[in-house]
Structures are given as structure tokens and as C-alpha cells.
N, C-alpha and C positions, 0 to 999 in steps of 0.2 A: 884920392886914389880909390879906384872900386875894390872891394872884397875877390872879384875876379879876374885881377891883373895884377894882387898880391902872390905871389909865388911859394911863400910859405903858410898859405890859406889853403888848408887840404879839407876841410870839412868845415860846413858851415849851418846853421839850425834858427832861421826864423818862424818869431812865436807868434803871432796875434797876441791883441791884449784885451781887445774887445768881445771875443768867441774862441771856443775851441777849434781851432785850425794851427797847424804848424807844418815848414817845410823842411825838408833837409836835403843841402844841397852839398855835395861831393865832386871833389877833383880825379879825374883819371886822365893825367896826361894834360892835354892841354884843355883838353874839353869838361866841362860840369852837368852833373846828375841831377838832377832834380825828382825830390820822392815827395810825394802830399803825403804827412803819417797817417794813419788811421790809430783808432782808439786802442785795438790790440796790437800795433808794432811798436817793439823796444828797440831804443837804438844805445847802442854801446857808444861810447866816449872813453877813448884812452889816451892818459896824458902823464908822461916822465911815472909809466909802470903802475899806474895808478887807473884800473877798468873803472867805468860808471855805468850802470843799466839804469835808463831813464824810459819812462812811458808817458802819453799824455798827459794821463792822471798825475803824474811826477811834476811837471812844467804847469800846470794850473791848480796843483793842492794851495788851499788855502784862498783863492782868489772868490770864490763864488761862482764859478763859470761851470766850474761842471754839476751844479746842483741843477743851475737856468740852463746846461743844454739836453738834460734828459728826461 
């Protein structure tokens, strides 16, 4: 079953593991959004009242990548 024919899939965030790149794709209805992040956008994650502010820097601290991509 795809991620996009799950119904309870309302937000979705692929990372690369190789490079700084990630996407984040969102449900509106029946159609998905797709955003390429850039380095200054934060994306909020809310789950069971629980906010998260995540930035690239966030999803690659600690891996090495963002040392090799600047």
C-alpha cells in the first residue's frame, strides 16, 4: 500500500541520507502537496497535542552532512 492511498496519511517528510535535501508532502483532500524544504524553512509536526519545530539542521544534526554541504 502507497503512503498516498493511505487515508489516515495526512503528512508526510522524506529525508535523503546521502545530501541535504528533504521533501514534505501533505494531504489536502484528496490531492498531495509537495514542498522541497529549503535550509531556513521549519516545519511544525503536531502529534496527540504535542507541537515539534523541526529545520534541516534538525533532520541532519549529528550525521556529517551539513559540515560536506557548506
Amino acid at each position: 500500500m502507497s503512503h498516498r492511498s493511505a487515508r489516515k496519511v495526512a503528512c508526510l517528510s522524506l529525508v535523503d541520507s546521502e545530501q541535504v535535501y528533504a521533501r514534505l508532502f501533505s494531504r489536502d483532500g484528496d490531492t498531495w502537496r509537495e514542498q522541497v524544504l529549503d535550509p531556513e524553512d521549519v516545519v511544525q509536526i503536531d502529534c496527540g497535542g504535542l507541537a515539534i519545530h523541526l529545520s534541516l539542521d534538525d533532520f541532519y544534526e549529528d550525521t556529517g552532512l551539513l559540515v560536506a554541504s557548506r
